[in-house]
DRENZA-249614 format. One record per residue: residue number from 1; residue in one letter; chain; x, y, z of N, C-alpha, C in turn. Coordinates in steps of 0.001 Angstrom, whole numbers, plus 500000, padded with zeros to 6 digits. Layout:
# residues N
node semar=NUM	fimi=A	dopa=A	n_east=X	n_north=Y	n_up=Z	ca_east=X	ca_north=Y	ca_up=Z	c_east=X	c_north=Y	c_up=Z
...
***
This chain:
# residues 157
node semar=1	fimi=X	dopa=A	n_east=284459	n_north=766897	n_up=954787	ca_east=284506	ca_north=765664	ca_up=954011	c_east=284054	c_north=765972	c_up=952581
node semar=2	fimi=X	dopa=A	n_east=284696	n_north=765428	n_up=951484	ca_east=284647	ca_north=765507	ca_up=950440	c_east=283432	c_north=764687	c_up=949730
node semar=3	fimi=X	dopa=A	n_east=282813	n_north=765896	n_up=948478	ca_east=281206	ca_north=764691	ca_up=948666	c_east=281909	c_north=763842	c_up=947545
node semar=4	fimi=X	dopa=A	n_east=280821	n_north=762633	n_up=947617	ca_east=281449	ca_north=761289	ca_up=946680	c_east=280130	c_north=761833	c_up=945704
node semar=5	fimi=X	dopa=A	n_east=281471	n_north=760799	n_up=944324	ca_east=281222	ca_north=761260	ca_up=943200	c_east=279460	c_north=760271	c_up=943360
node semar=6	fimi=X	dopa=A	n_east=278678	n_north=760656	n_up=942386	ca_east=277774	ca_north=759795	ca_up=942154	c_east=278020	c_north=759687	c_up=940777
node semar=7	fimi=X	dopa=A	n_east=277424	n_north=758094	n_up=940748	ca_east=277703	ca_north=757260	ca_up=939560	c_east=276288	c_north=756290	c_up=939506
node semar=8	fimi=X	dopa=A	n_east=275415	n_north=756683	n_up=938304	ca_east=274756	ca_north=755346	ca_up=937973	c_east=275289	c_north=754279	c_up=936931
node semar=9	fimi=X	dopa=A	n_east=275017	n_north=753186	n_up=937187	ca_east=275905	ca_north=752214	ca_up=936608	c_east=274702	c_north=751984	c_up=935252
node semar=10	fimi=X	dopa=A	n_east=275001	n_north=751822	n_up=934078	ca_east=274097	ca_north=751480	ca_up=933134	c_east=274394	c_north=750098	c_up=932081
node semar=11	fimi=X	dopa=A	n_east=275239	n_north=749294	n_up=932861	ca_east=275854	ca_north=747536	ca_up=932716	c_east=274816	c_north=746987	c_up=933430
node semar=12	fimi=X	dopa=A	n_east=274053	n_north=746120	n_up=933200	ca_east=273493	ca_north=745249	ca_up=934121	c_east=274289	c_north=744411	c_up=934942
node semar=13	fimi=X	dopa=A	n_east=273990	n_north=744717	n_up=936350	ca_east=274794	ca_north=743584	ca_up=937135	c_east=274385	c_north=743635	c_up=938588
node semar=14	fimi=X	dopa=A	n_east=274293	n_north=742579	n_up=938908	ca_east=273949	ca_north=742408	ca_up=940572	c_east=274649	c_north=743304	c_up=941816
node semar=15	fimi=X	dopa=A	n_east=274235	n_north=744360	n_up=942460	ca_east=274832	ca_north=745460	ca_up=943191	c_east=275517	c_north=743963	c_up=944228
node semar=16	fimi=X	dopa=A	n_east=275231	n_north=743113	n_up=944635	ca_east=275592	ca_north=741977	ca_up=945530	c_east=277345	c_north=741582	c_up=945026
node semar=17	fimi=X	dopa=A	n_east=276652	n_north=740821	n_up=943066	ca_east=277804	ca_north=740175	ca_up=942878	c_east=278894	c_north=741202	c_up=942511
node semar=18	fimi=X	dopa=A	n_east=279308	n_north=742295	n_up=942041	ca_east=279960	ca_north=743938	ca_up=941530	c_east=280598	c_north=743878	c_up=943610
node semar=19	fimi=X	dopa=A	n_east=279968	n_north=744060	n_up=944391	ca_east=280489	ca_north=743867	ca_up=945545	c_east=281397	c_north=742891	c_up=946140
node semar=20	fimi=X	dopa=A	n_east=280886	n_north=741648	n_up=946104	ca_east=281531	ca_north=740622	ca_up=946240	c_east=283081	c_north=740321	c_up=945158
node semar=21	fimi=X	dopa=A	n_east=282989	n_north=740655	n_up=944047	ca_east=284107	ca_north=741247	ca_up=943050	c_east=285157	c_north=742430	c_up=943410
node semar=22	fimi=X	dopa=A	n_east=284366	n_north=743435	n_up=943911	ca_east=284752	ca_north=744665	ca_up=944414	c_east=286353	c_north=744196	c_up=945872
node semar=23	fimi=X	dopa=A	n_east=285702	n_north=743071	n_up=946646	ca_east=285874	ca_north=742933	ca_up=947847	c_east=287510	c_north=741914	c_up=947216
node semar=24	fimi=X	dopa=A	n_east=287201	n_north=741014	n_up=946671	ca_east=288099	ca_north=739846	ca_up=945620	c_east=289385	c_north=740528	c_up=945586
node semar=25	fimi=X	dopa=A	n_east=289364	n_north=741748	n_up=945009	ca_east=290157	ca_north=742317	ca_up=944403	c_east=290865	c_north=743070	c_up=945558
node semar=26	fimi=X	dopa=A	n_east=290088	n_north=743653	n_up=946089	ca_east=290650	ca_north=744606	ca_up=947201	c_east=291926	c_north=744011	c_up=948276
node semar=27	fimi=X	dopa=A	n_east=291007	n_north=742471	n_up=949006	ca_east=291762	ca_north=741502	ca_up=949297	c_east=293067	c_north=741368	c_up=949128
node semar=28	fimi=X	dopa=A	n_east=292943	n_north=741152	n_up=947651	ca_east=294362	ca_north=740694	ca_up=946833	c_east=295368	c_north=741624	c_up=946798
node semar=29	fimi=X	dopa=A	n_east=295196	n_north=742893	n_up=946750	ca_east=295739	ca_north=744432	ca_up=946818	c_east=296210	c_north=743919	c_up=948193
node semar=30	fimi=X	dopa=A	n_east=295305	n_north=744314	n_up=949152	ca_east=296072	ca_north=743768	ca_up=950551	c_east=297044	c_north=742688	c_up=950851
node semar=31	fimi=X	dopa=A	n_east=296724	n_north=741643	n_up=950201	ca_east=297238	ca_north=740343	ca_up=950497	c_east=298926	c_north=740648	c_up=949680
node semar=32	fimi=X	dopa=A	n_east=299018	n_north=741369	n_up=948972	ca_east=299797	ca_north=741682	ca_up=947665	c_east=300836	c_north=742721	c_up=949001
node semar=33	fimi=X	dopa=A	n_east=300565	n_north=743587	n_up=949134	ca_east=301187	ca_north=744140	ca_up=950261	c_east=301878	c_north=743827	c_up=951390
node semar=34	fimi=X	dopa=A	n_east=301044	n_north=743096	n_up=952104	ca_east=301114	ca_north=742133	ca_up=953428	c_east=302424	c_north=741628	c_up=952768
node semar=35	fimi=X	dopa=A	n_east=302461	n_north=740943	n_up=951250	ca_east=303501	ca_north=740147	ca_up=950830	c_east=304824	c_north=740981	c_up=950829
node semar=36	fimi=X	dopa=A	n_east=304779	n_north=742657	n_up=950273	ca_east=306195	ca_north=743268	ca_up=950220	c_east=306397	c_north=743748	c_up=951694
node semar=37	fimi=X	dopa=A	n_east=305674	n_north=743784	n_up=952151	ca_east=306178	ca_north=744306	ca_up=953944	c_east=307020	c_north=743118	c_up=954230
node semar=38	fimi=X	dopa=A	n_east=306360	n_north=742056	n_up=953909	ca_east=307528	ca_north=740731	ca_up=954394	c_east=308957	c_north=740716	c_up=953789
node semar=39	fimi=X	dopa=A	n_east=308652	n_north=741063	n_up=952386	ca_east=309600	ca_north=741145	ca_up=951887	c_east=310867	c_north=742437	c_up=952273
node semar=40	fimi=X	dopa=A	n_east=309818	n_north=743540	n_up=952547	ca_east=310782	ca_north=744982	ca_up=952504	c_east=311887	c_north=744394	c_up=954191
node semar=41	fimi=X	dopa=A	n_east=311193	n_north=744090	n_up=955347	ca_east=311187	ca_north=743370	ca_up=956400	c_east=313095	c_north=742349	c_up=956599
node semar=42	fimi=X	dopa=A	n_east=313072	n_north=741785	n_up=955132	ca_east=314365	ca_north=740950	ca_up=954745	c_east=314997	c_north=741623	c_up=954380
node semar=43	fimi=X	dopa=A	n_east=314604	n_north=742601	n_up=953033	ca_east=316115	ca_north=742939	ca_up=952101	c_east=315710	c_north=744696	c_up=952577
node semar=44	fimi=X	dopa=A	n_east=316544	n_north=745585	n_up=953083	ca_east=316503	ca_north=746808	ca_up=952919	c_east=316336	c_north=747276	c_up=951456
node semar=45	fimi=X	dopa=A	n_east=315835	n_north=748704	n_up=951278	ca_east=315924	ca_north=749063	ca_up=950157	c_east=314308	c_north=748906	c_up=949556
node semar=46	fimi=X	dopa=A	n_east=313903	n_north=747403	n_up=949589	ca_east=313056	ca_north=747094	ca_up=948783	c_east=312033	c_north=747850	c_up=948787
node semar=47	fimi=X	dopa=A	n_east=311373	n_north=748394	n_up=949497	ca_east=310121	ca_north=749702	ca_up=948866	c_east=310792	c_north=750608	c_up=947898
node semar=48	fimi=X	dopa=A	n_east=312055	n_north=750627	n_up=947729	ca_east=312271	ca_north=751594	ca_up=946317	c_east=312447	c_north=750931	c_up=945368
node semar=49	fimi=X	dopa=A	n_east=312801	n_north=749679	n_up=945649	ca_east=312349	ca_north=748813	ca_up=944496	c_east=311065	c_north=748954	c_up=943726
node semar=50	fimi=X	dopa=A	n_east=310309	n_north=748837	n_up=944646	ca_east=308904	ca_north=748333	ca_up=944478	c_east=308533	c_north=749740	c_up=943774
node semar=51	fimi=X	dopa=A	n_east=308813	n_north=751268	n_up=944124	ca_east=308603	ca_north=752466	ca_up=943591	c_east=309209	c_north=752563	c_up=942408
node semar=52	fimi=X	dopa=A	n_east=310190	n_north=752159	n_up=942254	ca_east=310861	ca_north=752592	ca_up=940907	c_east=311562	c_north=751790	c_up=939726
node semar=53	fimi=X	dopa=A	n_east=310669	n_north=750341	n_up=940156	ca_east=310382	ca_north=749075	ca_up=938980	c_east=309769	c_north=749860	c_up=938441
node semar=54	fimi=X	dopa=A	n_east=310910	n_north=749332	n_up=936833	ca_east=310343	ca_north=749903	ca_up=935255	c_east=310441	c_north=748585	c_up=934296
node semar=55	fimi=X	dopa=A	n_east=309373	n_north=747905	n_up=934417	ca_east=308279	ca_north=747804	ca_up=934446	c_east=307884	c_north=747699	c_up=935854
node semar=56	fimi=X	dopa=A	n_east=306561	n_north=747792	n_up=936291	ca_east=306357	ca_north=747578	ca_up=937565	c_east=306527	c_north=745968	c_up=937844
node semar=57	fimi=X	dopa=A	n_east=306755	n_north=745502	n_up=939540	ca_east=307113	ca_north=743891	ca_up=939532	c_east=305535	c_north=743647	c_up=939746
node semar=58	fimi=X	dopa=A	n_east=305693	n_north=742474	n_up=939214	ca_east=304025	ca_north=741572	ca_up=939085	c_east=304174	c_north=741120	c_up=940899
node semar=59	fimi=X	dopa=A	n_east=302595	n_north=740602	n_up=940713	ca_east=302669	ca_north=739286	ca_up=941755	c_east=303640	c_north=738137	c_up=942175
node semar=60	fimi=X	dopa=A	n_east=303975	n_north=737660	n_up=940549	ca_east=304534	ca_north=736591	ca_up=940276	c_east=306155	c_north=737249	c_up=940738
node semar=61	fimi=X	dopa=A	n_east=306810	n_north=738418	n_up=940309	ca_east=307907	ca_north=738542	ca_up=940911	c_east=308208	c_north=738700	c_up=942545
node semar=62	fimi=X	dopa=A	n_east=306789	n_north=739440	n_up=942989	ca_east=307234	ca_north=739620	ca_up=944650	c_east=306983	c_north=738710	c_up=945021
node semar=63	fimi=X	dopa=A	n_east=306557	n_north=737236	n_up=944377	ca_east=306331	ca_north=736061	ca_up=945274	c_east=307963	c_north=735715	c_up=945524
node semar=64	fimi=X	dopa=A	n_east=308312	n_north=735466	n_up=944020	ca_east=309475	ca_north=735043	ca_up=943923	c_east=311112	c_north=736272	c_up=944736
node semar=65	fimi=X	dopa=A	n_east=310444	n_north=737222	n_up=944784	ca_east=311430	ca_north=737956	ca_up=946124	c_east=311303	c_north=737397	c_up=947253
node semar=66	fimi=X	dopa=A	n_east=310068	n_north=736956	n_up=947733	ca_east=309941	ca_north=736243	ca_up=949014	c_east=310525	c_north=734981	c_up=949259
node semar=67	fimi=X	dopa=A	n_east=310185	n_north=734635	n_up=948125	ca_east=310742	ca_north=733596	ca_up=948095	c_east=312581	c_north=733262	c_up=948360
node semar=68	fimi=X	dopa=A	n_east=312735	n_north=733926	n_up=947095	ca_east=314642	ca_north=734267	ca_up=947501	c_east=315189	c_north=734742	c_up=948714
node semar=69	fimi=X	dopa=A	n_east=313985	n_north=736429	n_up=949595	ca_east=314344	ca_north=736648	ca_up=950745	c_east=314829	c_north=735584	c_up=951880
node semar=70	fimi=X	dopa=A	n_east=313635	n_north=734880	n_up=951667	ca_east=313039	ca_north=733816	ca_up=952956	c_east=314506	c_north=732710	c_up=953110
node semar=71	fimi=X	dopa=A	n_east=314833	n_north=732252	n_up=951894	ca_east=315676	ca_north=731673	ca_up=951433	c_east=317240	c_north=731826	c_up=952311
node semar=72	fimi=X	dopa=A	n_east=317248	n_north=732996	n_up=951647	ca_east=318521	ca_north=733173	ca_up=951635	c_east=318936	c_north=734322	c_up=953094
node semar=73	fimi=X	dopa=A	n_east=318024	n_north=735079	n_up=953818	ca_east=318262	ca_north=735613	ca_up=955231	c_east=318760	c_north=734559	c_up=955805
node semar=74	fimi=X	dopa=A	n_east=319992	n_north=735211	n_up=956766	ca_east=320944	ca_north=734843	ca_up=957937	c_east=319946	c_north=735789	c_up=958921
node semar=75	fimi=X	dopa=A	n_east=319122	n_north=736387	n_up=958831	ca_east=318327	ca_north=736942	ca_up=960017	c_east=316801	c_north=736212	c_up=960497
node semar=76	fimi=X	dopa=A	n_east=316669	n_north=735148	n_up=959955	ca_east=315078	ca_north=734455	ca_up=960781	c_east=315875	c_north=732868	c_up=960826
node semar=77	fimi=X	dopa=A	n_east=314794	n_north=732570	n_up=961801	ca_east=315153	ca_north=731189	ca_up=962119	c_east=314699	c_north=730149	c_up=961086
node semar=78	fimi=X	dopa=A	n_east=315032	n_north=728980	n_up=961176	ca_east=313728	ca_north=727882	ca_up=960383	c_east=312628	c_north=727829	c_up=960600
node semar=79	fimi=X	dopa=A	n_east=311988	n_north=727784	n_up=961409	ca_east=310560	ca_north=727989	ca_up=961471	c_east=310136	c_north=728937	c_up=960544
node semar=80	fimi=X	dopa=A	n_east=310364	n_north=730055	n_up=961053	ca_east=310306	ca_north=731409	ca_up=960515	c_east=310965	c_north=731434	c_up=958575
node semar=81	fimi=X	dopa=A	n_east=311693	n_north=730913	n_up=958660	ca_east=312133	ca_north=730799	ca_up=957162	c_east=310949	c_north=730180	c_up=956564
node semar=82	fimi=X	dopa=A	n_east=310373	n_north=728596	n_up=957318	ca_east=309145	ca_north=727376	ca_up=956971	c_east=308126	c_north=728323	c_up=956227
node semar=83	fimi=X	dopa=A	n_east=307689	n_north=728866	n_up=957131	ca_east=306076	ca_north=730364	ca_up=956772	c_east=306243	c_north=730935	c_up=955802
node semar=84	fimi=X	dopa=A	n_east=307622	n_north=731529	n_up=955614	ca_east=307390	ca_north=732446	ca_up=954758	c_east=307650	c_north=732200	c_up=953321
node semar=85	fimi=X	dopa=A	n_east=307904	n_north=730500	n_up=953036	ca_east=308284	ca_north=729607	ca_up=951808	c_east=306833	c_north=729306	c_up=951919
node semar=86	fimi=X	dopa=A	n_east=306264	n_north=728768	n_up=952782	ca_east=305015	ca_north=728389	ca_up=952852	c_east=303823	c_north=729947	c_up=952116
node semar=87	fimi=X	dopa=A	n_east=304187	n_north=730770	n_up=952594	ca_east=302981	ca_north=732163	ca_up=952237	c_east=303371	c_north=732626	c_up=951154
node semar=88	fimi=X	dopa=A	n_east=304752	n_north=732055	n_up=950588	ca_east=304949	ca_north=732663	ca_up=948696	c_east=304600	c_north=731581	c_up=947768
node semar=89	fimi=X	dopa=A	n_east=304018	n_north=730324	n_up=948338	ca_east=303642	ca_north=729388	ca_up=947860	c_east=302138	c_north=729703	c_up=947573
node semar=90	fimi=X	dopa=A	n_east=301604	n_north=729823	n_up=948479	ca_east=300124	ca_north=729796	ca_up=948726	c_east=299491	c_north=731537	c_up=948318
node semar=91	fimi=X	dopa=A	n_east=301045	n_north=732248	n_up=948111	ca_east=300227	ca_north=733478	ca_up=947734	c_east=300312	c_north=733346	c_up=945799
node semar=92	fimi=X	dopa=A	n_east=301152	n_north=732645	n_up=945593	ca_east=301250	ca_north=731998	ca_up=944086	c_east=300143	c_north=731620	c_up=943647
node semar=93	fimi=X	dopa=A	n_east=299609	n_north=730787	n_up=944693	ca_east=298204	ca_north=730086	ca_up=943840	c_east=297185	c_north=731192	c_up=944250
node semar=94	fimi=X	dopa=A	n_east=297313	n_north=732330	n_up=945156	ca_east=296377	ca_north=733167	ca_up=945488	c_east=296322	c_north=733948	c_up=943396
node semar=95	fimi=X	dopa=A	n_east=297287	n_north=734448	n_up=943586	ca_east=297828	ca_north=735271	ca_up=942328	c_east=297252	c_north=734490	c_up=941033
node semar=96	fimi=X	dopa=A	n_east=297421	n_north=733305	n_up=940780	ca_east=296655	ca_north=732299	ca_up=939884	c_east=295328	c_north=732572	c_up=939890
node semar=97	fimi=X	dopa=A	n_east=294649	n_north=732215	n_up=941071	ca_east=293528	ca_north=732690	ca_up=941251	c_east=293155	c_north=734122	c_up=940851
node semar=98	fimi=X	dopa=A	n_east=293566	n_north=734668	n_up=941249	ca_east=293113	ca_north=736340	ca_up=941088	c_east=293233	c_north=736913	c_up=939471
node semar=99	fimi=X	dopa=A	n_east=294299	n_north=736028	n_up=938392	ca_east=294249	ca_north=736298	ca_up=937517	c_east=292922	c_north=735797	c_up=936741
node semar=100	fimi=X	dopa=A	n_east=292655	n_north=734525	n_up=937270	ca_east=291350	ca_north=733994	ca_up=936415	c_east=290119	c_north=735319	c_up=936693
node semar=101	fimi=X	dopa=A	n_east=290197	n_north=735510	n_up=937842	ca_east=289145	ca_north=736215	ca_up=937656	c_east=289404	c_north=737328	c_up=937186
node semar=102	fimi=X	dopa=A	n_east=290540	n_north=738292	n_up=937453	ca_east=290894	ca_north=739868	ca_up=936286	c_east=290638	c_north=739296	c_up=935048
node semar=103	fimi=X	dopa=A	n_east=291139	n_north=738422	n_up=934145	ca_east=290908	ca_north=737723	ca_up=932777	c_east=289890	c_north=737363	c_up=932326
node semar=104	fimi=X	dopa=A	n_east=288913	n_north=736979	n_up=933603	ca_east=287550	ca_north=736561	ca_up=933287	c_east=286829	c_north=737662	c_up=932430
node semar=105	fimi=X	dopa=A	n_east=285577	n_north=736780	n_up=931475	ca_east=285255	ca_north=737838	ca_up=930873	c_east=283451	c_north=737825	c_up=931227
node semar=106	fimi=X	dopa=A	n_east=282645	n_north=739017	n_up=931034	ca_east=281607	ca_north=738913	ca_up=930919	c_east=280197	c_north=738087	c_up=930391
node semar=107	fimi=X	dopa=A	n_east=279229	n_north=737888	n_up=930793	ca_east=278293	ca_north=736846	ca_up=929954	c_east=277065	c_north=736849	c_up=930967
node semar=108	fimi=X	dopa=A	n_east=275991	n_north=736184	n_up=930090	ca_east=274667	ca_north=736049	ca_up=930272	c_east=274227	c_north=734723	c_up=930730
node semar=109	fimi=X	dopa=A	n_east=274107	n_north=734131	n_up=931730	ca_east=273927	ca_north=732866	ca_up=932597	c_east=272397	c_north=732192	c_up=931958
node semar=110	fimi=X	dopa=A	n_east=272659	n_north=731564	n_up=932002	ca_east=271229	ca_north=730456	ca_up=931567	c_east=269629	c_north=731105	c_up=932481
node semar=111	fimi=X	dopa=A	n_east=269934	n_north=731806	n_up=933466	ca_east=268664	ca_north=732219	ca_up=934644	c_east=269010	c_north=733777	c_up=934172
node semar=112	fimi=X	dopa=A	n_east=269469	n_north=734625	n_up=933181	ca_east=270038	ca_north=735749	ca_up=933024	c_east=270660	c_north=736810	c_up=933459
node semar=113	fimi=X	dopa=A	n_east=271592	n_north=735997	n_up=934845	ca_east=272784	ca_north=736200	ca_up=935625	c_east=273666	c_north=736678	c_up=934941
node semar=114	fimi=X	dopa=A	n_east=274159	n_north=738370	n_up=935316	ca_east=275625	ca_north=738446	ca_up=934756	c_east=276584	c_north=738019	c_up=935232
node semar=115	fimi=X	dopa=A	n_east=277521	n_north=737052	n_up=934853	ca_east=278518	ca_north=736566	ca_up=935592	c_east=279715	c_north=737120	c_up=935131
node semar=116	fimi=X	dopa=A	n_east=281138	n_north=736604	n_up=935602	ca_east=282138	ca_north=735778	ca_up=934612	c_east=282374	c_north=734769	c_up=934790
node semar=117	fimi=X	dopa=A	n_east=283142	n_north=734504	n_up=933605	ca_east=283393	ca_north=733288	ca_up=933320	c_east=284894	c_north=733286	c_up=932293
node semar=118	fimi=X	dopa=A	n_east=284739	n_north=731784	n_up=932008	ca_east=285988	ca_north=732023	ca_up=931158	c_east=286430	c_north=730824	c_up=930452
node semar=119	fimi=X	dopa=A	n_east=287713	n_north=730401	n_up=929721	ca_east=288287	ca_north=729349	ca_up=929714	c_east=289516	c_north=729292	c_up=930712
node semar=120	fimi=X	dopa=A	n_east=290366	n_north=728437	n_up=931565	ca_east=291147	ca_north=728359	ca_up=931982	c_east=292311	c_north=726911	c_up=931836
node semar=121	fimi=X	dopa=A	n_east=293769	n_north=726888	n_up=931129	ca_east=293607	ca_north=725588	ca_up=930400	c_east=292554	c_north=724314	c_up=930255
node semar=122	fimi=X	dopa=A	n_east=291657	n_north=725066	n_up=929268	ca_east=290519	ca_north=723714	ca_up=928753	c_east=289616	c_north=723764	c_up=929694
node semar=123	fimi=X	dopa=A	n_east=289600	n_north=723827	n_up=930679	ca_east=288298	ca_north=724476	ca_up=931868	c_east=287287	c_north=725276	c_up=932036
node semar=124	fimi=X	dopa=A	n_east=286359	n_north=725457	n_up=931891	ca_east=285620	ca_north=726304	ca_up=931905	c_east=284994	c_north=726800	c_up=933620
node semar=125	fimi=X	dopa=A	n_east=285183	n_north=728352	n_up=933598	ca_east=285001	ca_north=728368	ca_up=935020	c_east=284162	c_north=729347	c_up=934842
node semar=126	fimi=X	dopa=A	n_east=282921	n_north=729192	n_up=935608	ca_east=282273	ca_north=730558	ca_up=935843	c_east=282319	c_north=731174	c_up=937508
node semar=127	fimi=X	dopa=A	n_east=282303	n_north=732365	n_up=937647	ca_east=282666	ca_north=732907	ca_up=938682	c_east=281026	c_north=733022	c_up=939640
node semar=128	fimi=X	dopa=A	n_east=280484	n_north=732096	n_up=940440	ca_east=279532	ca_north=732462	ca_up=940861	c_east=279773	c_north=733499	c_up=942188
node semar=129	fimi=X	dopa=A	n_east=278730	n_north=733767	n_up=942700	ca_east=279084	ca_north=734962	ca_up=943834	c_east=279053	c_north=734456	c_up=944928
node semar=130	fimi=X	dopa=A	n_east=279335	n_north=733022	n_up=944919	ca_east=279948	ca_north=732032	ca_up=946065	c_east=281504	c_north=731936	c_up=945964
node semar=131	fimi=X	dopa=A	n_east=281597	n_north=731448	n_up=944438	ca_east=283280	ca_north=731191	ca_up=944377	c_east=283643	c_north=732568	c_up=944362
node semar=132	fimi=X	dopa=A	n_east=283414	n_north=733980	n_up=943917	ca_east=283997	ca_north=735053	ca_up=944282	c_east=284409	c_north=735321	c_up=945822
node semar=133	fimi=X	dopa=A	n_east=282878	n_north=735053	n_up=946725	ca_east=283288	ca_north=735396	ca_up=947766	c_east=284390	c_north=734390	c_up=948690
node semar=134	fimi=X	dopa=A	n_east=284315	n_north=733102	n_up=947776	ca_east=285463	ca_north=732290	ca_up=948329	c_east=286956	c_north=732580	c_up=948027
node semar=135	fimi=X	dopa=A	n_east=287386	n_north=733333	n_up=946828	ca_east=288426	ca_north=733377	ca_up=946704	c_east=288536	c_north=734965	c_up=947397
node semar=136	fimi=X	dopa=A	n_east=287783	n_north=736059	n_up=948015	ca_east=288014	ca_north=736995	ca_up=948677	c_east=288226	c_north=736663	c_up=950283
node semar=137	fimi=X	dopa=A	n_east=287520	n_north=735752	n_up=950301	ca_east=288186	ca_north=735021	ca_up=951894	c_east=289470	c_north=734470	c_up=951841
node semar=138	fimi=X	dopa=A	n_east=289904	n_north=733580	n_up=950994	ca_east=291293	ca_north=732691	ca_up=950628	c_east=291917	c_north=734069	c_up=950751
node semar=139	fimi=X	dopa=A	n_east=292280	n_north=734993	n_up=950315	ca_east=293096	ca_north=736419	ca_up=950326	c_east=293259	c_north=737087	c_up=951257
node semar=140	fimi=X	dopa=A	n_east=291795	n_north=737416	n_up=951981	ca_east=292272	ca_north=737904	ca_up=953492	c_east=292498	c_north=736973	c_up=954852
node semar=141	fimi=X	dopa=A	n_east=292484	n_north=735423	n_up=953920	ca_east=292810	ca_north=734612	ca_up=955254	c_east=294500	c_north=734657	c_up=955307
node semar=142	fimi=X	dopa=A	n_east=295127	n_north=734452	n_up=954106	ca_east=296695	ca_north=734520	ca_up=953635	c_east=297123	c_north=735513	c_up=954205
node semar=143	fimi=X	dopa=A	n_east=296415	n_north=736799	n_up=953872	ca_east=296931	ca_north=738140	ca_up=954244	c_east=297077	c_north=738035	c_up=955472
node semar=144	fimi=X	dopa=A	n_east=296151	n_north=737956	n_up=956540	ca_east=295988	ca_north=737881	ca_up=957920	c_east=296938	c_north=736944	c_up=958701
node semar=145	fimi=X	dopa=A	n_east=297598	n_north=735870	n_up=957929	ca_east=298941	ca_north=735640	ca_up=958461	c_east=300041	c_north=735822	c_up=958022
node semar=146	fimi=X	dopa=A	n_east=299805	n_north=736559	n_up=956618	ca_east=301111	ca_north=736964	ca_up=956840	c_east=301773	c_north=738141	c_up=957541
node semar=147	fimi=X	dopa=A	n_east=300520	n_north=739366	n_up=957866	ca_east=300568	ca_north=739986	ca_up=958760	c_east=301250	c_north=739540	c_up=960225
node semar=148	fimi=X	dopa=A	n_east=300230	n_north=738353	n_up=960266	ca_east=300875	ca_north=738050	ca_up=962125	c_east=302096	c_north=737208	c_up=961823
node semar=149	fimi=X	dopa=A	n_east=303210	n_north=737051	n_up=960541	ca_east=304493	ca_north=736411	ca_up=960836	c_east=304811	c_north=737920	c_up=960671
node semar=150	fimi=X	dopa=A	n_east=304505	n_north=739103	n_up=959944	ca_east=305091	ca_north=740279	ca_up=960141	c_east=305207	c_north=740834	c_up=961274
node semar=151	fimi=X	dopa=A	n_east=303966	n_north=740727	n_up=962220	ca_east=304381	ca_north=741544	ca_up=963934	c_east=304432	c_north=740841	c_up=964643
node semar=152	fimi=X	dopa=A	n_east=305082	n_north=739340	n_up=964313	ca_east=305284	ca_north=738383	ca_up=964799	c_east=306765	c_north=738547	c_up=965079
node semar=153	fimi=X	dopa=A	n_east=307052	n_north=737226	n_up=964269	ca_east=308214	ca_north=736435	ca_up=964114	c_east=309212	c_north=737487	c_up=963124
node semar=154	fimi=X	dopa=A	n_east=308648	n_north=738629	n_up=962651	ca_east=309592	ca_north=739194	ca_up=961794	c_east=309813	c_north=740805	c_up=962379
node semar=155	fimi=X	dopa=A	n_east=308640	n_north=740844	n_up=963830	ca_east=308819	ca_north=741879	ca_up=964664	c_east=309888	c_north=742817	c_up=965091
node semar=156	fimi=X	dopa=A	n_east=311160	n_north=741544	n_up=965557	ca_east=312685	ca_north=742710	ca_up=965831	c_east=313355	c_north=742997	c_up=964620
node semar=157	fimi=X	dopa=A	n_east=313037	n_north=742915	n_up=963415	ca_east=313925	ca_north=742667	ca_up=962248	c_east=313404	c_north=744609	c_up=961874
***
């Protein structure tokens, strides 16, 4: 086994909330995946898509592949079509989400908490290490079904 790098961090920041951030993100990576398996699943080909997009496709485009997939397959039923309009919906607002917080920027909390925070149209949001760990749950709860319509309902495909 390969030794790990060591790193002291010299940013002030909560080893808790840097974790809980850490986890946010990771999620979304997954959840982001979970989304092109569904997708690769409909249209053949599509992992070389996904390899040899120049520019690479955003979030916002593999929603909208799912979206078109889901759509437009002669291979799933309605139900099965329902979910997967339903999980490019809800992975949209996942992706919304996930941008506030990549965009979010650094700062010094009133109790001298490093947080983020931000503006979001006219909103001001700060990222506590509640709402982090809430939007890292929202990600692997999405993910986790879209997995089970993948070795599900999209199993013989």
């Amino acid at each position: 086994m390969a030794a790990t790098k060591t790193y002291t961090p010299r940013i002030g920041s909560d080893p808790a909330y840097i974790q809980a951030v850490g986890q946010a993100f990771y999620n979304f990576t997954y959840l982001e995946w979970s989304v092109i398996w569904l997708v690769a699943k409909l249209k053949s080909g599509y992992f070389g898509e996904i390899e040899s997009a120049n520019p690479p496709k955003t979030a916002g485009t593999i929603r909208r592949d799912l979206a078109h997939e889901a759509t437009a397959s002669k291979k799933i039923d309605a139900p099965t079509r329902a979910k997967l309009v339903a999980i490019s919906r809800r992975f949209d607002q996942a992706t919304r989400r996930r941008n506030l917080l990549l965009h979010a920027h650094p700062f010094t909390d009133q109790d001298g908490n490093q947080l983020l925070g931000g503006l979001s149209h006219g909103t001001r949001q700060t990222w506590t290490i509640d709402d982090v760990l809430g939007v890292a749950e929202e990600f692997e709860v999405l993910a986790r079904e879209a997995n089970a319509v993948l070795h599900q309902d999209l199993k013989g495909l």
